[in-house]
C-alpha positions as CSV (number, residue, x, y, z in Angstrom):
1,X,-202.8,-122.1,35.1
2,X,-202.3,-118.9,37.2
3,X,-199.2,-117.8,39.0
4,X,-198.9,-117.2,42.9
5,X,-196.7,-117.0,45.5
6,X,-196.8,-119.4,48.7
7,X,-194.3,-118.2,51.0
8,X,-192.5,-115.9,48.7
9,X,-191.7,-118.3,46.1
10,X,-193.7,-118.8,42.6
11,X,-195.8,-121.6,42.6
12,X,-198.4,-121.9,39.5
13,X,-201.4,-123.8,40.1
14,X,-204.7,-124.8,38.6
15,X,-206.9,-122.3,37.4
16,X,-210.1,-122.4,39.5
17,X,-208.2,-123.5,42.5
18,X,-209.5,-122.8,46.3
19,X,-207.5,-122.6,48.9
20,X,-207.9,-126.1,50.0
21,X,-207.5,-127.3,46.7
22,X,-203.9,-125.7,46.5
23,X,-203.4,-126.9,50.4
24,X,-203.4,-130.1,48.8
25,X,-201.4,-129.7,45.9
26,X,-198.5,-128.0,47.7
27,X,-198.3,-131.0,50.2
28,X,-200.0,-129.5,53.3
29,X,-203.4,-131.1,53.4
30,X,-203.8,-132.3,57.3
31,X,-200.8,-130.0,58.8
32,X,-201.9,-128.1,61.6
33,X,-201.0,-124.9,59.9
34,X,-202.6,-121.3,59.5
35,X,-202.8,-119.2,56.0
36,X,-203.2,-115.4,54.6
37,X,-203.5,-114.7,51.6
38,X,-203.5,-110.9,50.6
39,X,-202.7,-110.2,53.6
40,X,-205.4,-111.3,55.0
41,X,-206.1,-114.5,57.5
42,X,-208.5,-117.1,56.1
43,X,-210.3,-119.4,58.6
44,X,-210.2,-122.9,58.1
45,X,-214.0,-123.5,57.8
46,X,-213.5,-120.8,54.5
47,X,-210.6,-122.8,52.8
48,X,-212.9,-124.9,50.2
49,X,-214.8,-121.8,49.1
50,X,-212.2,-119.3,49.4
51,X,-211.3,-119.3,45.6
52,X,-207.5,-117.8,44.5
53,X,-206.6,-115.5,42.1
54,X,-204.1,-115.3,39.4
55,X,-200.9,-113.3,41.0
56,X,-202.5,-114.0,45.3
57,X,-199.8,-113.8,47.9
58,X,-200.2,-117.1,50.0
59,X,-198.7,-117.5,53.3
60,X,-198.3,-120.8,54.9
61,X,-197.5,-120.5,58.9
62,X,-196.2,-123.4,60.8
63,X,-196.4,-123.3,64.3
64,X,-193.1,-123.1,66.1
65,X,-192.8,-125.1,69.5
66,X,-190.4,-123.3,71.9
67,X,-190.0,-122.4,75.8
């Protein structure tokens, strides 16, 4: 297992676990969403092969409808 944090909480996952693969896991697989992690914006053709690391910082953005 490794540690991480999705949206500033803890979350421990699998250990190898891609970005996809913790998508899933967390409940998000099919929301229209965008994620970082490090920091850094990961496209969604790259989730299955981007590959986490113990102690990552995910973020999870939801798109906010508004006028």
């Amino acid at each position: 297992m490794m540690s991480v944090s999705v949206n500033n909480q803890r979350q421990s996952l699998p250990r190898p676990c891609s970005v996809a693969e913790a998508l899933s896991l967390l409940g998000y697989q099919g929301a229209k969403i965008a994620v970082a992690v490090n920091n850094s914006f990961v496209p969604r053709s790259e989730y299955a092969s981007h590959q986490l690391s113990d102690e990552d910082c995910i973020d999870v953005l939801v798109p906010v409808q508004g006028g």
